[in-house]
C-alpha positions, 0 to 999 in steps of 0.5 A, spaced: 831 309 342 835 305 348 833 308 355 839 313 357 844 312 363 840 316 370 845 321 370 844 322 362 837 324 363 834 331 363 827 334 365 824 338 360 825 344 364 832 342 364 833 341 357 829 349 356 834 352 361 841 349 357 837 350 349 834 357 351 827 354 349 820 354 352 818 348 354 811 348 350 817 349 344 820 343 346 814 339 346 813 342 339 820 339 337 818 333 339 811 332 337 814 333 330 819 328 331 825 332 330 827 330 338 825 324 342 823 322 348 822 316 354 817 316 360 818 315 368 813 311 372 810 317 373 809 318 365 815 325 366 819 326 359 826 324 359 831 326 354 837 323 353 842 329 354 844 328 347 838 332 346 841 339 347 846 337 340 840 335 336 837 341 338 843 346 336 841 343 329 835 345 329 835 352 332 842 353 327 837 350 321 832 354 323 837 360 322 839 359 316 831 359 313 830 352 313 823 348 314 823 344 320 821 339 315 827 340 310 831 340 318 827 333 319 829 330 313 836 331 316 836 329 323 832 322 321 839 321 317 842 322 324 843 316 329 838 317 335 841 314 340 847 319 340 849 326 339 850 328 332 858 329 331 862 334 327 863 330 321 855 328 321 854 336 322 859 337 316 855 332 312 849 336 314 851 343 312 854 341 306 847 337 304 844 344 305 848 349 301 845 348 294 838 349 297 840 355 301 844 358 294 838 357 289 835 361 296 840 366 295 840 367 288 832 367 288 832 372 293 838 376 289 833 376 284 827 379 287 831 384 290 834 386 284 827 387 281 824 390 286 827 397 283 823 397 276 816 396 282 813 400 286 810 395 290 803 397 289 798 392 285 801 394 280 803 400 275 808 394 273 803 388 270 809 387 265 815 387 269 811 385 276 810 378 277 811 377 284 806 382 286 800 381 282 802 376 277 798 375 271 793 382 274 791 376 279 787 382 283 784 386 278 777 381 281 778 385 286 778 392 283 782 398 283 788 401 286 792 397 291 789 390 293 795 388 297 794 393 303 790 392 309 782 394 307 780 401 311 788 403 310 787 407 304 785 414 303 
């Protein structure tokens, strides 16, 4: 990443002011590679102000359900040493349409099932799959195996 301008450079504190996250989040962002940063002298974290866009991606993924693997995926498309633009942003957005419409569908489906199931471990075995597929917890014996031990009665 080239060195940002002097007045283009932000602090960490003052990248979590404007982003509305923790410094400990923005090191967690920049220790998975999805944001960068550059050193002073005195070994203090810069960040191009472009940052604060890369962020914005990132928390707007987040939002959608997505991975912060599947959100770096995106963003390494993405030149670091500018700001993601409106076209990059559409570009994005429609990459990640299709996974979160197979997610959406997926989670119809479930939902849609749920009412054949109660949910338990199972009284359901041939139409439950999502709770106890194949009686997976018959090993640990009767009743509800899903429910925290010293919880039932």
């Amino acid at each position: 990443m080239t060195k940002p301008d002097k007045c283009d450079e932000l602090t960490i504190g003052e990248v979590a002011e404007r982003s509305g996250l923790s410094v400990p989040s923005i090191r967690f962002y920049e220790d998975k590679g999805l944001i960068t940063s550059v050193r002073t002298a005195g070994n203090q974290r810069r960040y191009a102000r472009h940052t604060l866009r890369r962020i914005a991606v990132i928390r707007a993924g987040q939002r959608f359900g997505l991975t912060l693997a599947e959100i770096g995926a995106a963003l390494d498309s993405l030149p670091v040493d500018h700001p993601p633009t409106k076209r990059d942003w559409a570009r994005l957005s429609k990459a990640w349409h299709d996974t979160l419409a197979e997610r959406i569908e997926a989670m119809t489906r479930v939902r849609d099932g749920l009412t054949d199931c109660i949910g338990c471990g199972c009284l359901s075995l041939a139409t439950c799959p999502i709770y106890n597929h194949d009686d997976e917890l018959a090993v640990d014996g009767p009743g509800a195996q899903r429910w925290p031990r010293g919880a039932r009665g």
